[in-house]
C-alpha positions as CSV (number, residue, x, y, z in Angstrom):
1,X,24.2,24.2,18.7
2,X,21.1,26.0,19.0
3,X,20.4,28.5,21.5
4,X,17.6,27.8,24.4
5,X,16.5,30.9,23.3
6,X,16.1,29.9,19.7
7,X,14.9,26.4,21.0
8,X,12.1,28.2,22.6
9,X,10.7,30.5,19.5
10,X,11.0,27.3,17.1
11,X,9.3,25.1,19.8
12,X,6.1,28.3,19.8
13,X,6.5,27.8,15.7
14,X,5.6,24.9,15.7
15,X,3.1,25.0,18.4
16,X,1.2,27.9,17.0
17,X,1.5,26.8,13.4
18,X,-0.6,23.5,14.9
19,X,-2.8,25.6,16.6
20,X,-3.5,27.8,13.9
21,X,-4.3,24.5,11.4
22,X,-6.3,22.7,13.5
23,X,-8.0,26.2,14.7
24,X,-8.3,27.7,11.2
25,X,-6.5,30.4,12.8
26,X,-4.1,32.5,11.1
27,X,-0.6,31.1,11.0
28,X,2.2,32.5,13.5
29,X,4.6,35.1,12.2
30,X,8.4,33.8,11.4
31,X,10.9,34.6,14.7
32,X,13.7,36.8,13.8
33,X,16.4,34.4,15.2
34,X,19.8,32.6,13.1
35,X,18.3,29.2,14.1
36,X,15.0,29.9,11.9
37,X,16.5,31.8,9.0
38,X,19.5,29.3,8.2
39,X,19.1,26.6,5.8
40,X,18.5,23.2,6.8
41,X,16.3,19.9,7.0
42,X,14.0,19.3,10.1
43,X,11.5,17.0,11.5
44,X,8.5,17.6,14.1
45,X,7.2,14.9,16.4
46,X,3.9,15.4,18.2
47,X,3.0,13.0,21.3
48,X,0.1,13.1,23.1
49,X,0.6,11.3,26.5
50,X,3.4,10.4,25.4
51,X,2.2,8.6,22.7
52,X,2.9,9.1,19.1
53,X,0.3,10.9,17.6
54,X,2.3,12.5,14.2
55,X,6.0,13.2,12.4
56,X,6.7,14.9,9.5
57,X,10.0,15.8,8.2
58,X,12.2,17.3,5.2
59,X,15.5,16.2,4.7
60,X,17.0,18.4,2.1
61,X,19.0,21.4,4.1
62,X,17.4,24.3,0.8
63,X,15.0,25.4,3.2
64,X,15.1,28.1,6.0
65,X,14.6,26.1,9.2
66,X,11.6,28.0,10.2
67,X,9.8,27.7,6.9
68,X,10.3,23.8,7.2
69,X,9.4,23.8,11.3
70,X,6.1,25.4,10.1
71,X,5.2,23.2,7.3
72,X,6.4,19.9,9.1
73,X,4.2,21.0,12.1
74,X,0.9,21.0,10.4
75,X,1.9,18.5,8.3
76,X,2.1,16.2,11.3
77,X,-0.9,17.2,12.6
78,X,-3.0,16.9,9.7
79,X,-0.9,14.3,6.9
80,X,0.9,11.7,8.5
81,X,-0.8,8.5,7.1
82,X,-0.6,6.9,10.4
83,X,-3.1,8.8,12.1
84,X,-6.1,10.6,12.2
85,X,-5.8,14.6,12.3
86,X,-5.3,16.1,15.2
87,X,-8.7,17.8,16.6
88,X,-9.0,20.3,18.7
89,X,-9.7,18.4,21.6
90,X,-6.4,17.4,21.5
91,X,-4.3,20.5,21.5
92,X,-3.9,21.0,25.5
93,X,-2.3,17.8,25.7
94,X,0.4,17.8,22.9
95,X,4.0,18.0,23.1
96,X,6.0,19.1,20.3
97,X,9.2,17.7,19.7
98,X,12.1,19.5,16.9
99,X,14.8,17.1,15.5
100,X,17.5,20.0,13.8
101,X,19.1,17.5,11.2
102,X,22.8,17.9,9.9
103,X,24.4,17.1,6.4
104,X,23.9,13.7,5.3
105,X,27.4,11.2,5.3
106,X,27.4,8.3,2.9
107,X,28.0,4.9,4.7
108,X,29.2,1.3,3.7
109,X,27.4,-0.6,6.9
110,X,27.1,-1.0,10.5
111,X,30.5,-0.2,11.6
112,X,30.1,3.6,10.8
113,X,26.8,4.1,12.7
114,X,27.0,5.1,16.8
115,X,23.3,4.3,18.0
116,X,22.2,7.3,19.8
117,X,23.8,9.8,18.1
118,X,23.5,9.1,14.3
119,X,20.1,8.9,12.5
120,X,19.7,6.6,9.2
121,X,18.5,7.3,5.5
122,X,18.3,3.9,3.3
123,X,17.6,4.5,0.1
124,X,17.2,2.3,-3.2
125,X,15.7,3.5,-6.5
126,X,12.2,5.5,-5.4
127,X,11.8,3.8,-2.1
128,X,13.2,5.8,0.7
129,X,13.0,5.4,4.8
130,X,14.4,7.7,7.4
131,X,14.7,6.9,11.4
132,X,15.6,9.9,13.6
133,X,18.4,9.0,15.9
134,X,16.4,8.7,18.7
135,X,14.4,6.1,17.6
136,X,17.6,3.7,17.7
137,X,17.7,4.1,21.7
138,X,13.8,4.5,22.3
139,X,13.3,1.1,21.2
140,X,16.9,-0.4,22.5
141,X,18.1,-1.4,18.6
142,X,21.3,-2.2,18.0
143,X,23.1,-1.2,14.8
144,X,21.8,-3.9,12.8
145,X,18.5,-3.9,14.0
146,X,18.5,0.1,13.3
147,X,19.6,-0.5,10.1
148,X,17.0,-3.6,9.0
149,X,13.9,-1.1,10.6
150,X,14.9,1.9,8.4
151,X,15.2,-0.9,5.4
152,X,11.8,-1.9,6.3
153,X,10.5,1.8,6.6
154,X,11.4,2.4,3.2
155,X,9.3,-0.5,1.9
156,X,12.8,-2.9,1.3
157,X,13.5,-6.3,2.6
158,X,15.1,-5.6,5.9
159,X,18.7,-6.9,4.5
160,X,18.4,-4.4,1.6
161,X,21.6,-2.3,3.0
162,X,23.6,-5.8,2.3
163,X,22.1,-6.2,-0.8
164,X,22.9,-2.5,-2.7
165,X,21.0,0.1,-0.6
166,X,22.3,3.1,-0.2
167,X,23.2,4.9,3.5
168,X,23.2,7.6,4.9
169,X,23.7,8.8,8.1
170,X,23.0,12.1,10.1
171,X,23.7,13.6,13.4
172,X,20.4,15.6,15.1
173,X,19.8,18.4,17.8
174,X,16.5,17.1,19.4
175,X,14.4,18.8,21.6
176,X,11.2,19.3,23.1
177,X,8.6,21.7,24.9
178,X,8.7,21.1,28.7
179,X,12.8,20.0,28.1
């Protein structure tokens, strides 16, 4: 478990590393806490108004987390296909939201998934979907339902984890500026 502290200086990370892209400012030195230096896969979530407005992750845990906070930041604000980059306009009004994933557990199906505490990686040949766990309770999905979205993130037919797809699921600590 993270530290509030740490929480904190990763949630200014990723703010200032926004900030600075959208800004053309130069990017915001690396806090010197355990939380950014260790190894480990990440994902930031920007809302604005509480609307999604970007998300951008990395899975595999080779990383330092504070390296990966950085990049996924600005990667959010400037390269999720979804949406338009973020302008400047928009900075006073965005939250910033850090998902700290664990290891990835192999899974044969629905019974080893607890909605609300277990995100989902489906996988078959290059086609690849992730859903943070989260996402499972924002939008009231049961364990089938989670696991026929993340099939349907990845580009598969939403059965595909009957039909051969490999799972995976992950536990996250989530949390957010103003939390």
């Amino acid at each position: 478990m993270t530290t509030d502290a740490d929480r904190r200086l990763l949630l200014a990370l990723a703010r200032g590393a926004i900030v600075a892209h959208v800004t053309r400012a130069a990017p915001p030195t690396m806090p010197d806490c355990p939380a950014a230096r260790e190894p480990g896969g990440a994902f930031v979530t920007i809302h604005a108004r509480g609307d999604l407005r970007g998300c951008i992750g990395h899975v595999e845990p080779g990383t330092s987390r504070g390296t990966v906070i950085a990049s996924c930041a600005v990667q959010a604000c400037s390269a999720d296909p979804r949406f338009a980059p973020v302008g400047s306009s928009e900075l006073a009004r965005l939250e910033v939201e850090i998902s700290l994933l664990g290891l990835l557990e192999p899974i044969g199906g629905p019974d080893h998934i607890e909605v609300g505490r277990h995100g989902l990686l489906v996988e078959r040949g290059a086609r690849r979907g992730l859903l943070l766990p989260q996402v499972a309770t924002e939008w009231s999905w049961n364990r089938e339902a989670f696991l026929a979205h993340t099939c349907r993130k990845a580009g598969l037919p939403a059965d595909a984890w009957r039909t051969g797809a490999a799972l995976w699921r992950f536990e996250a600590e989530v949390f957010a500026s103003g939390q």
